[in-house]
MMTF fields as JSON, N, C-alpha, C and O atoms, coordinates in Angstrom:
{
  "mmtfVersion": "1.0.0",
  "mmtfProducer": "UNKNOWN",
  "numBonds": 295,
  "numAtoms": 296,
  "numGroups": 74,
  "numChains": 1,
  "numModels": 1,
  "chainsPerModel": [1],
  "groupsPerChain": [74],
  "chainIdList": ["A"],
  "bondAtomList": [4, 2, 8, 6, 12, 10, 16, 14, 20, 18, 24, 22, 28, 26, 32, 30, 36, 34, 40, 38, 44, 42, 48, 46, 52, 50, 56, 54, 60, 58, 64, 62, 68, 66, 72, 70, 76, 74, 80, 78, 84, 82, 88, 86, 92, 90, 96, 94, 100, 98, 104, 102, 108, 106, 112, 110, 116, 114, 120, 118, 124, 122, 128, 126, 132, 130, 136, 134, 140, 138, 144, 142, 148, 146, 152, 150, 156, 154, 160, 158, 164, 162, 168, 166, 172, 170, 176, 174, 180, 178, 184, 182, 188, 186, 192, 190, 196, 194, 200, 198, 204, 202, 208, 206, 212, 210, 216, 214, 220, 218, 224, 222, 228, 226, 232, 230, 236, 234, 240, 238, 244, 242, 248, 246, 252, 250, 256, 254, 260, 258, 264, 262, 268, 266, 272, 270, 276, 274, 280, 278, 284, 282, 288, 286, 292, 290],
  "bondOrderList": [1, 1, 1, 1, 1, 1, 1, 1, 1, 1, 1, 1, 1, 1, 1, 1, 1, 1, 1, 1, 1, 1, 1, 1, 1, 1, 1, 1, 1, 1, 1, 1, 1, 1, 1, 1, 1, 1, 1, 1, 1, 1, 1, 1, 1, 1, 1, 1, 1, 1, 1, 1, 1, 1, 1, 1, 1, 1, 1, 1, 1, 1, 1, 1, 1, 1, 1, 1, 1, 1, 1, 1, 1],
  "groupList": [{"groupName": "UNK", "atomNameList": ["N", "CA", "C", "O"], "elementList": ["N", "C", "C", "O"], "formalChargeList": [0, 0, 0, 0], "bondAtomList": [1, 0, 2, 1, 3, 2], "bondOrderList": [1, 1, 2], "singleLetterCode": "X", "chemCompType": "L-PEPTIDE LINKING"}],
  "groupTypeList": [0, 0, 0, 0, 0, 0, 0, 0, 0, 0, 0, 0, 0, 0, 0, 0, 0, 0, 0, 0, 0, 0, 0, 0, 0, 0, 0, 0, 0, 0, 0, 0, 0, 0, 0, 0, 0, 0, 0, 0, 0, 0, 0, 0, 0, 0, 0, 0, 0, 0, 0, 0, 0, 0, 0, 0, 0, 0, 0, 0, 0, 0, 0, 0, 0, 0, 0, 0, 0, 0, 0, 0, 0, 0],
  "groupIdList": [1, 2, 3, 4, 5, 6, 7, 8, 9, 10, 11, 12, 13, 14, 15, 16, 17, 18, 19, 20, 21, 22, 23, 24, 25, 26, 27, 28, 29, 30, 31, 32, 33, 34, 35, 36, 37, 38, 39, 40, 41, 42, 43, 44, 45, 46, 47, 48, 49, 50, 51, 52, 53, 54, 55, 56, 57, 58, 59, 60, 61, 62, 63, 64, 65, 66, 67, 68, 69, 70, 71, 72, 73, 74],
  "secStructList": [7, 7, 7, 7, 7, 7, 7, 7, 7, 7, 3, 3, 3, 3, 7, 6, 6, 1, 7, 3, 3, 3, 3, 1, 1, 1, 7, 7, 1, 5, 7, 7, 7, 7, 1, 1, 6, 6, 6, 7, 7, 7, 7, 7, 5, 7, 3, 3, 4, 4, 4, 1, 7, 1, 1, 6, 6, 2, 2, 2, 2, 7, 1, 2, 2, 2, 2, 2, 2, 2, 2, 2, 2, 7],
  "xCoordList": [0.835, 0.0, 0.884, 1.923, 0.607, 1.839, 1.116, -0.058, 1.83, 0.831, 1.372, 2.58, -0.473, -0.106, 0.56, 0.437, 1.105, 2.343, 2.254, 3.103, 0.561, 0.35, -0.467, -1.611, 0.345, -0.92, -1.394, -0.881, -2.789, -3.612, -3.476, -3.537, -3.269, -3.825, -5.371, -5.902, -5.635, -6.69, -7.086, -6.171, -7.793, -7.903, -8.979, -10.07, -8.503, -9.269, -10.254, -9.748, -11.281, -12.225, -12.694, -12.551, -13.22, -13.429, -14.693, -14.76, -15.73, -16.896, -16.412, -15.586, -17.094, -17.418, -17.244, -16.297, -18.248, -18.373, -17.367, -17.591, -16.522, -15.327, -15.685, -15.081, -16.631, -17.168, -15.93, -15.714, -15.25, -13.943, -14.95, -16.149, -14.516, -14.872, -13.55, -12.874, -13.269, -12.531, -12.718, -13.733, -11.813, -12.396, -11.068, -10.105, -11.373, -10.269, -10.285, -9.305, -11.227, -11.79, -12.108, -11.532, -13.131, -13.372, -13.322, -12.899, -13.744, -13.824, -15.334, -15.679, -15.95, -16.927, -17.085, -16.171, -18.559, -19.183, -19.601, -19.258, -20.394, -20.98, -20.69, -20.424, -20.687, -20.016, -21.877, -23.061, -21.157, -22.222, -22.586, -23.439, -21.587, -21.815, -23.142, -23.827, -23.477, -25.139, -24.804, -24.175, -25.041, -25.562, -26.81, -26.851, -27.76, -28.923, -29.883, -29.952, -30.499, -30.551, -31.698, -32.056, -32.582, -33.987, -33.456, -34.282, -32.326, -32.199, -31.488, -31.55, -30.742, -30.18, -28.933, -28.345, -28.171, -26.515, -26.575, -27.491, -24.998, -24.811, -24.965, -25.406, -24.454, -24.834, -24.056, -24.441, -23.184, -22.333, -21.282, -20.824, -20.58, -19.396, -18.654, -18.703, -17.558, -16.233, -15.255, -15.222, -13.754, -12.506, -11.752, -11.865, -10.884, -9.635, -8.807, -8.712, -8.073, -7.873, -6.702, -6.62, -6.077, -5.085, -5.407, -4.554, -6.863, -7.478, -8.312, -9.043, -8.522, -9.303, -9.259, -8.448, -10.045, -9.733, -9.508, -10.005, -8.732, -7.774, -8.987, -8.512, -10.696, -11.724, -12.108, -12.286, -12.229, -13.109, -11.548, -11.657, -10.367, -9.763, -9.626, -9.525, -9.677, -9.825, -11.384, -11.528, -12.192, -13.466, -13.136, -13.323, -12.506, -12.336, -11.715, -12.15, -10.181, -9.327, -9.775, -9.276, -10.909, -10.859, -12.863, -13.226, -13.441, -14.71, -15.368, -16.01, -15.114, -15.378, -15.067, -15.671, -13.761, -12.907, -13.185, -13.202, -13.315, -14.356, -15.699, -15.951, -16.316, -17.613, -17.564, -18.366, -16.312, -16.597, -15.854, -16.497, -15.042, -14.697, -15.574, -15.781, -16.266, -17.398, -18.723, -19.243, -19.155, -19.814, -19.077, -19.845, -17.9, -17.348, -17.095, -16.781, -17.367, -17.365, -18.827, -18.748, -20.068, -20.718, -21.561, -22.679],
  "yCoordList": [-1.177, 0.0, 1.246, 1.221, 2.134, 3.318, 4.274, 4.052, 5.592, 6.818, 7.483, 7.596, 8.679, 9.807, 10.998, 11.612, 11.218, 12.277, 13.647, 14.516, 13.572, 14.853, 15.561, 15.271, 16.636, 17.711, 18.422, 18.818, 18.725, 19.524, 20.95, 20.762, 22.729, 23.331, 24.154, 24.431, 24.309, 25.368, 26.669, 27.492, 26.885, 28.528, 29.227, 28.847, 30.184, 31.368, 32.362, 33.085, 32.276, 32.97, 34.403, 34.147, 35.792, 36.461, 37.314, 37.257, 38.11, 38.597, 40.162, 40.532, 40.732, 42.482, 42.74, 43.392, 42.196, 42.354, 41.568, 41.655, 40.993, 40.526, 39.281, 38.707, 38.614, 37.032, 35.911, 35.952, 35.087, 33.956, 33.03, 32.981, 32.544, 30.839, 30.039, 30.281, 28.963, 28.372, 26.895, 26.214, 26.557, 25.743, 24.649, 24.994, 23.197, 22.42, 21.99, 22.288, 21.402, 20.97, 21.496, 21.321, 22.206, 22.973, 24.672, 25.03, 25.967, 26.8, 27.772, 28.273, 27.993, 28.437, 29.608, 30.391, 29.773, 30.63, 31.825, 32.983, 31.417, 32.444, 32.398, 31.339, 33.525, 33.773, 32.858, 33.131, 31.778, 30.989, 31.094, 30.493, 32.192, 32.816, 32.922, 33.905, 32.388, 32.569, 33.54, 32.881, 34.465, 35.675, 35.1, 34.761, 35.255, 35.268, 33.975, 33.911, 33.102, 31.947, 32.18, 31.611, 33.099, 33.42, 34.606, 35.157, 34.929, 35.717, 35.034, 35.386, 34.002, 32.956, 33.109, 33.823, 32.103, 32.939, 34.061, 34.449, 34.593, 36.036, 36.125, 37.002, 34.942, 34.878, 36.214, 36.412, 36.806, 37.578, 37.137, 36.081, 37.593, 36.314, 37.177, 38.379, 35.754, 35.574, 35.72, 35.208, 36.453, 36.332, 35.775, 35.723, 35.326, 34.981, 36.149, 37.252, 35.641, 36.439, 37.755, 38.953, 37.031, 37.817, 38.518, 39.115, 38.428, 39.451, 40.113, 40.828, 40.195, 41.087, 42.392, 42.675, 43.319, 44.995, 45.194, 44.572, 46.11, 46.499, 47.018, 47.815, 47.281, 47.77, 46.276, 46.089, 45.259, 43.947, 43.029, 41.838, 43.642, 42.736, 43.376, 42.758, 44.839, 45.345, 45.321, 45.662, 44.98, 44.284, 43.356, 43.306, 42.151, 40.589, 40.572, 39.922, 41.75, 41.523, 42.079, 41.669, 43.211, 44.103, 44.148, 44.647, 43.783, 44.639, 45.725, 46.661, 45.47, 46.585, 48.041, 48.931, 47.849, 49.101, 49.153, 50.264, 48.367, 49.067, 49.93, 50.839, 49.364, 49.697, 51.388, 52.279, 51.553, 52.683, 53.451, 54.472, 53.338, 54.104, 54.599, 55.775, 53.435, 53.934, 54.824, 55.793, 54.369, 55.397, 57.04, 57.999, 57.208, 58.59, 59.386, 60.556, 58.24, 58.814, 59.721, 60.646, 59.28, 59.19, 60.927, 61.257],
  "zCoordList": [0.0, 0.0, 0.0, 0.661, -0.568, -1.287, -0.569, -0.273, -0.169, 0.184, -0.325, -0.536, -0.93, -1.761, -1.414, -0.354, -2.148, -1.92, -2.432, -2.63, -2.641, -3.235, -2.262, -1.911, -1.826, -0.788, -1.593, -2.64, -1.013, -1.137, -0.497, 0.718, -0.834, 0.107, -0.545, -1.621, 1.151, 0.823, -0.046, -0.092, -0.468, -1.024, -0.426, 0.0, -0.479, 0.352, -0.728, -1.587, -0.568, -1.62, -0.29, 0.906, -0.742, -0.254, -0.842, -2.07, -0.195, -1.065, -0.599, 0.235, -1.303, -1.009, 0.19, 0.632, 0.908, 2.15, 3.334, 4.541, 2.894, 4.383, 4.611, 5.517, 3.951, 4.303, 3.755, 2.544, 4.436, 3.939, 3.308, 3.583, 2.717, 2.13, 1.733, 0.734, 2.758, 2.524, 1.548, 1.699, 0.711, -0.554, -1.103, -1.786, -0.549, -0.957, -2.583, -3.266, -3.081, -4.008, -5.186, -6.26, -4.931, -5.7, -5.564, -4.465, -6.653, -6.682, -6.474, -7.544, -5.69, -5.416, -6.107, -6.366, -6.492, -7.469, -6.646, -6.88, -5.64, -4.037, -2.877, -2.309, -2.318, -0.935, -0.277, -0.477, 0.506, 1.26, 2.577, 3.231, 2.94, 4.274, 5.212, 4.927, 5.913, 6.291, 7.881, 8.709, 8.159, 9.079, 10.28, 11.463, 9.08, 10.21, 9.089, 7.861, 10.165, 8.641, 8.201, 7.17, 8.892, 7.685, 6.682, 5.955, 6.65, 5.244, 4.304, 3.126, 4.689, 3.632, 3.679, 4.491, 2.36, 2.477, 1.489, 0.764, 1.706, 1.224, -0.424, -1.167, -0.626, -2.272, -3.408, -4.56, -2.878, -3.273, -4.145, -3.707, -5.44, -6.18, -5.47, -5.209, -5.084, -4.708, -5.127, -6.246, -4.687, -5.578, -4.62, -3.396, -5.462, -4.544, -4.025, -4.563, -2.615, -1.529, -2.08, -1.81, -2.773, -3.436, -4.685, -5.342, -5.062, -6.077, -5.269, -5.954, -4.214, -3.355, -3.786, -4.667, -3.288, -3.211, -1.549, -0.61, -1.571, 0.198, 0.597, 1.405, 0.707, 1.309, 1.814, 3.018, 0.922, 1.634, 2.219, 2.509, 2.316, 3.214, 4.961, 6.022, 4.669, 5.905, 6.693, 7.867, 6.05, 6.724, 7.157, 8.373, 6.547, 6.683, 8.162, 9.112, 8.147, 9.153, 10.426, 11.473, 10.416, 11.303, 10.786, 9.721, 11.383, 10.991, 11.763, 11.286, 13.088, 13.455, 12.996, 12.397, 13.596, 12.711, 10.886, 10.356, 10.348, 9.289, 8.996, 8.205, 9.808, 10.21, 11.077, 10.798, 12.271, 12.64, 11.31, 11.068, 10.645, 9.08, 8.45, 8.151, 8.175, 7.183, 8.023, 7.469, 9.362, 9.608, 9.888, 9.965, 9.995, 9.933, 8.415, 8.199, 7.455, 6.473, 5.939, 5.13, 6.528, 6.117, 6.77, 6.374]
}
């Protein structure tokens, strides 16, 4: 019996909004994120982490501190 010698890693998918999706297998189409479960998941498309925009990674890392940003912007 031989063992496979091939690893797998993860990928990191990210939505607009700061939601992760982590994905061995395959490549996910929607952020599946579920919040509150009578509104469903987020259903937002996903990029990979390193095609992100620097607005939805500083949500991801920090949301609060996003959140008080954007309300001082406003």
């Amino acid at each position: 019996m031989e063992s496979s010698t091939t690893s797998k890693t993860a990928n990191v998918f990210i939505c607009k909004d700061g939601h992760r999706t982590v994905a061995l297998w395959s490549v996910p189409e929607k952020c599946a994120h579920v919040r509150v479960r009578i509104q469903g998941p987020c259903g937002l498309a996903v990029l990979p982490l390193t095609e992100a925009p620097a607005d939805a990674k500083e949500k991801m890392m920090n949301p609060l501190k996003a959140s008080k940003k954007a309300a001082k912007k406003k």
